[in-house]
C-alpha positions as CSV (number, residue, x, y, z in Angstrom):
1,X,63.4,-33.8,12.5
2,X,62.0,-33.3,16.0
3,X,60.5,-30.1,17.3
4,X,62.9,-31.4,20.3
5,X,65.6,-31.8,17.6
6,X,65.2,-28.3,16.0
7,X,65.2,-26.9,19.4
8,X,68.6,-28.6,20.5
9,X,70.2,-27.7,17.0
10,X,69.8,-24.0,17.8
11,X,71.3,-24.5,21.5
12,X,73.4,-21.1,22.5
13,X,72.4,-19.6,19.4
14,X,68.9,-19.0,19.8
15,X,66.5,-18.8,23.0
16,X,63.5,-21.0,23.4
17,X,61.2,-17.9,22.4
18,X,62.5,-17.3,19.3
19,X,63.1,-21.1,18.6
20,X,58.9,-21.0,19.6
21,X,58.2,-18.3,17.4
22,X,59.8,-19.7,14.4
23,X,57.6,-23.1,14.7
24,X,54.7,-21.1,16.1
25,X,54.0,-22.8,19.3
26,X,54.2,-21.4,23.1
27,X,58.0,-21.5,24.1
28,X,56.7,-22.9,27.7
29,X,55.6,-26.2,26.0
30,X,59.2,-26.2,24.0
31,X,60.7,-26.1,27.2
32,X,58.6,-28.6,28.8
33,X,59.2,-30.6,25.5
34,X,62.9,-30.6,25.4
35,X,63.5,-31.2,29.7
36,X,60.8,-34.3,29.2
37,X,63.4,-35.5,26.4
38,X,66.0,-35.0,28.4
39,X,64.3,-36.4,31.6
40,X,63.8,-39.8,29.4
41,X,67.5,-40.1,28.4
42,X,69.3,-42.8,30.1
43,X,71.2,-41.4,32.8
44,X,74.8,-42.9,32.8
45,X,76.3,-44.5,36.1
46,X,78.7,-43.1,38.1
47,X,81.3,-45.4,36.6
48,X,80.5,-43.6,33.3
49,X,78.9,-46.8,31.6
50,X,75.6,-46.2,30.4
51,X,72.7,-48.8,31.6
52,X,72.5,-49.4,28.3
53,X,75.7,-51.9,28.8
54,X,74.2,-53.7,31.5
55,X,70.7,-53.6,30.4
56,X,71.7,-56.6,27.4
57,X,74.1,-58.4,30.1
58,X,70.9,-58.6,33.0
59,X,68.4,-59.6,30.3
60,X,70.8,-62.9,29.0
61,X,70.9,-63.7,32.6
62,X,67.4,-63.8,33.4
63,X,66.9,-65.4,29.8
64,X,69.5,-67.8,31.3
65,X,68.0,-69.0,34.3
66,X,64.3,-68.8,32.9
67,X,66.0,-71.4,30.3
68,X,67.0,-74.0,32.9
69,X,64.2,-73.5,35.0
70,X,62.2,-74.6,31.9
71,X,64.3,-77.4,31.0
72,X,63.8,-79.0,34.8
């Protein structure tokens, strides 16, 4: 498990500090840690779909099309 992970897991139960503590690092770089996690999350679109739907439907597209221009 994470350092991220263990951090989440104790979310409104336990502050960053004592979360810090308890793995004995600096609870500024646990915050850092967790926001950059978050940060690196894909962000859903305003429809609600994640880009992770349309991410698989644009890459058979391109693969599409980089298909038949190979084949002319």
């Amino acid at each position: 498990m994470s350092l991220v992970a263990v951090c989440r897991a104790a979310t409104g139960k336990r502050t960053y500090a004592v979360v810090a503590v308890d793995l004995g690092i600096a609870a500024e770089s646990l915050r850092a840690w967790v926001c950059k996690d978050g940060a690196q999350a894909a962000p859903e679109d305003r429809d609600g779909r994640g880009k992770a739907v349309e991410e698989p439907a644009r890459l058979r597209a391109q693969n599409a099309r980089l298909l038949k221009a190979e084949q002319e």
